[in-house]
N, C-alpha and C positions, 0 to 999 in steps of 0.2 A: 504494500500500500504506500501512495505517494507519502510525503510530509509535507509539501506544498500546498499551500490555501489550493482549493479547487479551481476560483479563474486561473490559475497559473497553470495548471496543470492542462483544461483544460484549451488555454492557447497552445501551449505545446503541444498536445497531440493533434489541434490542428494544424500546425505546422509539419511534423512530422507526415500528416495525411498529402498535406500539399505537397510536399517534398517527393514522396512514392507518387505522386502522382505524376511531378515534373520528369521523373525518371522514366514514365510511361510504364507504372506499373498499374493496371485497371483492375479494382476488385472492390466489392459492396463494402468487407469490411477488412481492411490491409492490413491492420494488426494482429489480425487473426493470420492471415495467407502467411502475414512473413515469420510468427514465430513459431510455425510450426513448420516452416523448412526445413530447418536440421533433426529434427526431431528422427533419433537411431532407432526409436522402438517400430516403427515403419515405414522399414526400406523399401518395401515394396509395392503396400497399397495407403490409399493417401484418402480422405474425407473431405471436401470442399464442400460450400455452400449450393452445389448440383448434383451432390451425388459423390458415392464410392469410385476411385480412379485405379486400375490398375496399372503403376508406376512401369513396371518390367515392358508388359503388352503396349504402353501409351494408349491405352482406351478404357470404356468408361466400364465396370464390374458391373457382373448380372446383383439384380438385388436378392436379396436372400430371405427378405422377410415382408410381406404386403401387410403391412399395419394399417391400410387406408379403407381394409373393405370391415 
């Protein structure tokens, strides 16, 4: 957890959002995309805000569980 009053905290991560953005990184929520890029526990398949990716294959994993019916 911050230690800085909230507006502060809150410019900075707007600025940081601007910043990935300047770099042409496009995503709903960038903080989430970027801290879970190194993330060693999966190498292989990865969870986005679209859906399970399988990293190896570069496409998108069948789903495994239909929670929606």
């Amino acid at each position: 957890m911050p230690t800085a009053p909230a507006r502060q905290v809150a410019e900075t991560s707007r600025h940081v959002r601007d910043e990935l953005g300047a770099w042409g990184r496009r995503h709903r929520n960038p903080f989430i995309s970027v801290s879970t890029l190194t993330l060693a526990v999966s190498p292989t398949v990865k969870i986005t805000d679209l859906g399970l990716v399988d990293v190896l294959a570069r496409d998108w994993a069948p789903q495994v569980l239909d929670c929606c019916h």
